[in-house]
LUMTOR-566687 format. One record per residue (C-alpha): x, y, z. Coordinates in steps of 0.5 Angstrom, whole numbers, padded with zeros to 4 digits, always signed. Each point is the difference from the previous one (the first is absolute). Layout:
XYZ;...
//
This chain:
+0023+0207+0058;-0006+0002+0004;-0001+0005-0004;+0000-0004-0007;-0005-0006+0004;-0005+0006+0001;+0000+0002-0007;-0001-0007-0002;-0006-0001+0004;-0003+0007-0003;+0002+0000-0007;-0006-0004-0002;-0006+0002+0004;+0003+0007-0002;-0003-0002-0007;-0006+0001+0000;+0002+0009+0000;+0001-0001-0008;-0005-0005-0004;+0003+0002-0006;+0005+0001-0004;+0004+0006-0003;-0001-0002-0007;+0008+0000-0001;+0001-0008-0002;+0004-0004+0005;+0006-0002-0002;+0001-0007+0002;+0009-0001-0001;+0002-0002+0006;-0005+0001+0004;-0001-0002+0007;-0005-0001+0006;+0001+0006+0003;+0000+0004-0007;-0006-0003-0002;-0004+0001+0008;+0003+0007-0001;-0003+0002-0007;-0006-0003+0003;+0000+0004+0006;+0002+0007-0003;-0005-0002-0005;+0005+0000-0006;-0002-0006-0003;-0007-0005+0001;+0001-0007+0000;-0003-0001-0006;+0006+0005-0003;+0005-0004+0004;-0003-0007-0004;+0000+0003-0006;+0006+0003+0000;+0003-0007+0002;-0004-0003-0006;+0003+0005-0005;+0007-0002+0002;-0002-0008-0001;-0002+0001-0006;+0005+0006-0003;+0007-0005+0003;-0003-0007+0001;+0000-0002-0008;+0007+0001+0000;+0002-0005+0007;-0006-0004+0000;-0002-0001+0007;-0007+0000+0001;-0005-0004-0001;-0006+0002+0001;-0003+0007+0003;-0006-0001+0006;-0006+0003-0003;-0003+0003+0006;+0006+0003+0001;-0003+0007-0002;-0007-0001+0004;+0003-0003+0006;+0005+0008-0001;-0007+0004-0001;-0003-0004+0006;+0006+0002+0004;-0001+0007-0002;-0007+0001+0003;+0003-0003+0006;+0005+0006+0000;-0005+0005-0001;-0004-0003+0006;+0006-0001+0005;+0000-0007+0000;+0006-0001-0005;+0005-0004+0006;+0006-0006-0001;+0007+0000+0000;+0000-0002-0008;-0007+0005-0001;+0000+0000-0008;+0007-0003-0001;+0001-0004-0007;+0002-0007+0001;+0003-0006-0004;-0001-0006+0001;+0004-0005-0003;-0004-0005-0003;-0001-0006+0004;-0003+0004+0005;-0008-0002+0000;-0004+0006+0000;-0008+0000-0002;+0002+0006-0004;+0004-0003-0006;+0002-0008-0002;+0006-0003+0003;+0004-0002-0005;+0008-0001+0002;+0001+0002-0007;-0002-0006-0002;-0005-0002-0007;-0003-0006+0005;-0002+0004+0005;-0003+0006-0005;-0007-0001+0004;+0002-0002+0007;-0005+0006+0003;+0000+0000+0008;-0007+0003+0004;+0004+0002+0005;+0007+0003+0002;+0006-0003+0003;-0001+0002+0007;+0007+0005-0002;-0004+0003-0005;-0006+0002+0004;+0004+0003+0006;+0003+0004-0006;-0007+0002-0002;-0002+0002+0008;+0006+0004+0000;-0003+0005-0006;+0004-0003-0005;-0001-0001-0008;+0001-0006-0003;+0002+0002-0008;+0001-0005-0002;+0004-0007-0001;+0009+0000-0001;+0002-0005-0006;+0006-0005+0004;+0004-0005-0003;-0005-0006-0001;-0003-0003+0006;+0006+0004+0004;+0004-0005-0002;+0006+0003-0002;+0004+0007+0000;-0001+0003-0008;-0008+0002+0001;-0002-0004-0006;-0006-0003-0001;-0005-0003-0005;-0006+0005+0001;+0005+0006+0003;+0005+0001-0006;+0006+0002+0002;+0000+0005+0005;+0007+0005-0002;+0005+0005+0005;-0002+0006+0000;+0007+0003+0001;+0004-0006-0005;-0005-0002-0005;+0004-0005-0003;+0000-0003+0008;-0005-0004+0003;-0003+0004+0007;+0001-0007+0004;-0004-0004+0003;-0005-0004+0002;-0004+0007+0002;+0004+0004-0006;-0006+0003-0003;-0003+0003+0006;+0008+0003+0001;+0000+0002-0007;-0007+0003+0001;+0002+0004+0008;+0006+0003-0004;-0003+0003-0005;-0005+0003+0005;-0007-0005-0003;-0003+0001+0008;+0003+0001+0007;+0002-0007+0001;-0001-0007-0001;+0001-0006+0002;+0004-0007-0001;+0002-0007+0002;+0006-0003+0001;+0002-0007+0000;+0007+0001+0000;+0002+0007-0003;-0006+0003-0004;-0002+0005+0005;+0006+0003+0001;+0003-0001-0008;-0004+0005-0003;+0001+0004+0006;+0008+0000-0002;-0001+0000-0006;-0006+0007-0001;+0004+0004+0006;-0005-0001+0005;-0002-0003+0007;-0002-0007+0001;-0002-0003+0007;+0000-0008+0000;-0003+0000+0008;+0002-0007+0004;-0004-0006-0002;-0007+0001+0004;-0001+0008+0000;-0004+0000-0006;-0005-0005-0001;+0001-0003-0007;-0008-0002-0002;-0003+0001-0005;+0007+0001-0004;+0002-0006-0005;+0005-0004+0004;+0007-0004-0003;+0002-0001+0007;-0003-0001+0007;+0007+0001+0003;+0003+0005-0005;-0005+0005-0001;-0001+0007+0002;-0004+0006-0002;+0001+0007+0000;+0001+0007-0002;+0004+0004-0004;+0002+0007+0000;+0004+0007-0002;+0001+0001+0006;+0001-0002+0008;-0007+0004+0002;-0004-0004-0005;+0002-0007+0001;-0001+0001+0008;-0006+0003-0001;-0002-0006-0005;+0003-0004+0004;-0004+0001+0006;-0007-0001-0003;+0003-0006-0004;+0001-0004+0008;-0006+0003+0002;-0004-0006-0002;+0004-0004+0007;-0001-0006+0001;-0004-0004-0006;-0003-0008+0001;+0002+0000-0008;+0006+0000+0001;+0004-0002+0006;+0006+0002-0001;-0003+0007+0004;-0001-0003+0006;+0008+0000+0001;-0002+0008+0001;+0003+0003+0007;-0004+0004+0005;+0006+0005-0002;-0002+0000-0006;-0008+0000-0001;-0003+0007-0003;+0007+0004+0000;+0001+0007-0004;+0006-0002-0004;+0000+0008-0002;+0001+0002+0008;+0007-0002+0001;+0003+0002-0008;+0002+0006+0002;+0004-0001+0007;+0007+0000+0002;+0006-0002-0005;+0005-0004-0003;+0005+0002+0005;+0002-0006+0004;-0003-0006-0005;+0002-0006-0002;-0001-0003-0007;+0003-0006-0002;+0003+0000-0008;-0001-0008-0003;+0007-0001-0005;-0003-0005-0002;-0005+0004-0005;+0004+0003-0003;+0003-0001-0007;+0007+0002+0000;+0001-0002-0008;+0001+0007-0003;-0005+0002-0006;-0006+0004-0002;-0005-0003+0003;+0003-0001+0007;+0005+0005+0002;-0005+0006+0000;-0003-0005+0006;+0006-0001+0004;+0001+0008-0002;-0007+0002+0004;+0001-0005+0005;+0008+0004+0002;-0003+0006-0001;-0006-0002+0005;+0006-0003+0005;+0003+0007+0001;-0007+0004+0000;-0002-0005+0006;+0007+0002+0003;-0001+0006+0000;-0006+0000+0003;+0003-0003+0007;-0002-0007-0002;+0005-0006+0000;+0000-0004-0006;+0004-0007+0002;+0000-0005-0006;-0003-0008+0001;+0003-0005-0003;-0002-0005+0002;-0001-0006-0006;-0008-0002+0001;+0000+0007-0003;+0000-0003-0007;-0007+0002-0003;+0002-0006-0006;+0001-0004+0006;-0006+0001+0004;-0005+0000-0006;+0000-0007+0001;-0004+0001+0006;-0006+0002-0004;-0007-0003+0001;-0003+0003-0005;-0001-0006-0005;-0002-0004+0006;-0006+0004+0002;-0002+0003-0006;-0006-0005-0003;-0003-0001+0007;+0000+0007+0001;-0003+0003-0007;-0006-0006-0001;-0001+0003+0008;-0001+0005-0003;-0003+0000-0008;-0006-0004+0005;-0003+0005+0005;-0006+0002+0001;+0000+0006-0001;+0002+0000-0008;-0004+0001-0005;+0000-0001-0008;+0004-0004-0004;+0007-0002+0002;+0004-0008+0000;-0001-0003+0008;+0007-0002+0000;+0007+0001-0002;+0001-0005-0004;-0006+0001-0004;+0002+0007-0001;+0006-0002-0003;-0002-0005-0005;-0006+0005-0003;+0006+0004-0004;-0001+0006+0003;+0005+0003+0003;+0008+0002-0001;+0006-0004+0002;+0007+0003-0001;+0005-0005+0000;+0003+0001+0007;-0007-0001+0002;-0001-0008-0003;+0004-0005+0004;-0004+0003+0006;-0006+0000-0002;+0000-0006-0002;+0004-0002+0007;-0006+0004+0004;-0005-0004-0004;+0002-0006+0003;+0002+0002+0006;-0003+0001+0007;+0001-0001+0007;+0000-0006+0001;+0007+0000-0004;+0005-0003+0004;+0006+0005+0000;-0006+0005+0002;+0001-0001+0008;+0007+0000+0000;+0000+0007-0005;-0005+0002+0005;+0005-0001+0006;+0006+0003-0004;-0005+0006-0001;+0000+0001+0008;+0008-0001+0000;+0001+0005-0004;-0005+0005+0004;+0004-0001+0006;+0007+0001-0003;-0003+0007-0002;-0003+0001+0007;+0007-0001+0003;+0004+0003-0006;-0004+0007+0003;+0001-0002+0007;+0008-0002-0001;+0001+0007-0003;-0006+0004+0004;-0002+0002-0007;-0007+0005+0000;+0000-0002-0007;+0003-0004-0006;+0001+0004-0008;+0002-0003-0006;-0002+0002-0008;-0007-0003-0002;+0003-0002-0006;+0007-0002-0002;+0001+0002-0007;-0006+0006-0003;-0006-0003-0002;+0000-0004-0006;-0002+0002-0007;-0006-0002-0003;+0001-0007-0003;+0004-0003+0005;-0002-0007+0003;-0001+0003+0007;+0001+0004+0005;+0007-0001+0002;+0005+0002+0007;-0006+0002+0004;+0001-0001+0008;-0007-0001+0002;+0000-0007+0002;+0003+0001+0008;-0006+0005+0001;-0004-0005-0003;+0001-0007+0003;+0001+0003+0008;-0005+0005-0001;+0003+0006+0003;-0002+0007-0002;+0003+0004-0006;-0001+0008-0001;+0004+0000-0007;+0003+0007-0003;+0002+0005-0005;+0007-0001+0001;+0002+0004-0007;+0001-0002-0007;+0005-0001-0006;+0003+0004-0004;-0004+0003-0006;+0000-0003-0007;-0004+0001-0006;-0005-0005+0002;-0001+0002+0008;+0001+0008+0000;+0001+0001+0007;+0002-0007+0002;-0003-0007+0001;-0002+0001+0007;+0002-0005+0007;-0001-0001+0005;+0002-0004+0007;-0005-0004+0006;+0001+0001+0007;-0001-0006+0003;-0003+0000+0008;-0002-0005+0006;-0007-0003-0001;-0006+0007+0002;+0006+0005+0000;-0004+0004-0007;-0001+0006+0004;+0008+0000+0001;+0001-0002-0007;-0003+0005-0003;+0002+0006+0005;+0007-0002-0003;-0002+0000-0007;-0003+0007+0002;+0007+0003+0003;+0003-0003-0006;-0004+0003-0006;+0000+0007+0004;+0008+0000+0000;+0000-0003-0008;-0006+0003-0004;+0001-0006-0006;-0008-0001-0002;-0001+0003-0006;-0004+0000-0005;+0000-0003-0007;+0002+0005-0005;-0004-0003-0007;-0006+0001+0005;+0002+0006+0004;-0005+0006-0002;-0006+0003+0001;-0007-0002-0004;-0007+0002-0003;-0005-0004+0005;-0006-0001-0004;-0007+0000+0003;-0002-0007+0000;-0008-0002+0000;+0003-0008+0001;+0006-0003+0002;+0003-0002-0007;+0001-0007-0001;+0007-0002+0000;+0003-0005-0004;+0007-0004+0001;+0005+0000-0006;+0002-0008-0001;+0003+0002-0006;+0006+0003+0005;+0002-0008+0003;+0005-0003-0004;+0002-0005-0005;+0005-0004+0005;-0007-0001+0004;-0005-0004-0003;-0008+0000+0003;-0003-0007+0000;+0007-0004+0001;+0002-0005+0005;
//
């Protein structure tokens, strides 16, 4: 371990031996931290042949999933401005030409924040979420923006200015959801990682979804300003990955921001939990000895095609934890019903006065509605069916609601059932499928059986995993991918992912998608080209303009 610090500490200083690259293209599939700084280092690659190999992929492979909706045209002069740093020695940062997404409704002074909606078409910030900019100061580039369900509101990742964005391994699926274009896009190698949001499950949906890694840290690690709100209680942010090195080390810079006036939730933050290398304990120990609580209660134990691979994945991953030296003990306390819990939402409650907050900062510019209920009467927008009645509810809504504090206390009675849940049994964590059934199908009315809402509504932190994938079809060539969440006790990231690590070593279940699985041609680009969503992909059972 001493040994792998070290070199981490002198890898980029070590860059500036090679300014230039050796003419042969970078290529970019399942690319990683350490395989770009290697390239870096040993001189194989420059970084503007890392960007330029990740804009050849997005334009061969996006017209066929649609996930992004615009590419940062600095992208290749901020890569030549990071090759002259390598030559002069001064190339430093933990994410030192990284290619990053973000989902779009982060701000960024680079490009507009549109939340995939036409209203928001001309939303331009003049300046960074304070998460984006400590993306920047740690060497990353900003590719460009993810499309996402519209306004994150859902799981299909639809929305009017954004298309539909398709799952790269089933194209007849949806890539799930909210942050579904940013999975997509991470799966089918478009940069290194990107980033999402999860309200109730849309950080670690399309994780499970586009087999990879997605953290949804404790409700306060990561300030959420700058990023377009749905709920002041619900929201968090986050990093998703191919693998566990990445996503710790994405989420160490994402919770470098600390403690932020513009979002008090950060001022929860522990001592033990300010400026932590979330990569330094990935490594160590094992699962012998482990405790994992297992939730029957997200489960569906109707046989069929879309949920019996689930419970098959889930049966494997038992033994595979057993056989680790890890104890597995069943939970089936009732409050564990993610139907029942649901009720406990508050997100129609907050999302008005959350979003008129944030359609009125100071720091946008261009043209944009100043609230959401102008948003919602310009006919500018998606709306799929499940989404009317609470759009409507959101509309009129808000705190001051009566059944809002008594939610609230309801909230905190469910967060101290989990607590004991965890100290009756001495868990070190609680597993369970993301998802009960597969992602749905392109088409479907929602984002159905998900699991999200416990982590949601108390705040704990959740690493979501690979955990294997259906049986191949015509459709799905090598499977459907599925995944489970690893569920801790408030600011256990660190345990969490060293967990996820020991698991993905002992079961290797990542794995590309196959339609995009080859090498390309990397063209020689004097420009970004411009990348334009394909609306043509949302369908017919989704109307635009409709509420």
């Amino acid at each position: 371990m001493e040994l792998l610090l070290l070199f981490r500490a002198l890898a980029l200083p070590l860059l500036r031996v090679h300014a230039y690259s050796s003419g042969e293209p970078f290529d970019s599939r399942e690319a990683t931290i350490d395989g770009v700084h290697n390239a870096l280092h040993s001189g194989l690659a420059s970084c503007r042949d890392v960007v330029s190999s990740f804009i050849s992929r997005i334009e061969t492979f996006n017209p066929t999933i649609n996930a992004i909706i615009s590419l940062n045209p600095n992208a290749l002069k901020i890569a030549d401005a990071f090759d002259a740093k390598i030559a002069s020695g001064n190339a430093t940062g933990s994410l030192f030409c990284i290619p990053v997404l973000l989902k779009d409704n982060y701000d960024t002074s680079e490009l507009p924040t549109t939340a995939g909606c036409l209203d928001l078409v001309g939303n331009q910030p003049t300046q960074d979420a304070p998460v984006v900019a400590a993306l920047k100061a740690a060497g990353a580039i900003i590719l460009g923006k993810s499309n996402l369900h519209e306004l994150a509101l859902e799981g299909l990742s639809v929305s009017s200015l954004g298309g539909q964005t398709i799952n790269p391994y089933d194209h007849s699926r949806t890539p799930g959801g909210s942050s579904g274009g940013t999975g997509a896009a991470i799966a089918t190698s478009f940069a290194v990682f990107g980033t999402g949001t999860d309200t109730v499950n849309s950080l670690r949906s399309p994780a499970s979804a586009n087999s990879l890694f997605s953290v949804r840290p404790t409700r306060g690690l990561i300030s959420r300003a700058g990023v377009i709100p749905i709920s002041y209680t619900q929201d968090t942010i986050g990093p998703i990955a191919k693998n566990v090195k990445d996503l710790a080390v994405a989420l160490t810079v994402m919770a470098s921001v600390g403690y932020d006036p513009n979002d008090n939730t950060t001022s929860m933050i522990p001592s033990s939990s300010v400026d932590v290398d979330y990569l330094a304990d990935v490594f160590r120990g094992s699962l012998k000895g482990q405790r994992f609580g297992l939730i029957e209660g997200f489960f569906n134990r109707t046989a069929s095609e879309e949920t019996t691979p689930v419970n098959t994945v889930m049966e494997n991953t038992v033994s595979t934890l057993k056989r680790a030296g890890a104890t597995v003990v069943s939970i089936y306390e009732t409050v564990y019903n993610a139907t029942a819990i649901a009720s406990l939402d508050v997100q129609t409650s907050e999302y008005r006065e959350d979003m008129d907050a944030y359609l009125q900062m100071s720091s946008l510019s261009g043209t944009r509605p100043s609230t959401l209920a102008e948003l919602y009467s310009s006919g500018k927008f998606l709306v799929i069916p499940g989404q009317y009645n609470y759009v409507n509810t959101a509309l009129r809504s808000s705190t001051s609601n009566s059944s809002y504090a008594p939610t609230k206390l309801g909230i905190q009675n469910l967060t101290t059932v989990l607590r004991t849940t965890f100290s009756s049994n001495q868990l070190d964590a609680i597993i369970y499928p993301e998802q009960k059934n597969l992602v749905v199908k392109i088409g479907s009315p929602s984002q159905s059986g998900r699991n999200g809402i416990l982590a949601a509504l108390t705040g704990f932190p959740v690493v979501t995993v690979p955990a294997g994938f259906s049986p191949s079809t015509g459709d799905a060539p090598i499977g459907v991918p599925i995944g489970m969440e690893i569920l801790g006790l408030p600011w256990t990231e660190s345990k969490l992912l060293n967990i996820a690590s020991h698991f993905s070593e002992l079961t290797h279940v990542r794995r590309m998608p196959s339609f995009a699985n080859s090498s390309i041609e990397v063209s020689s680009y004097s420009a970004v080209p411009t990348i334009t969503p394909n609306i043509s992909k949302i369908p017919s059972a989704y109307p635009v303009g409709v509420l």
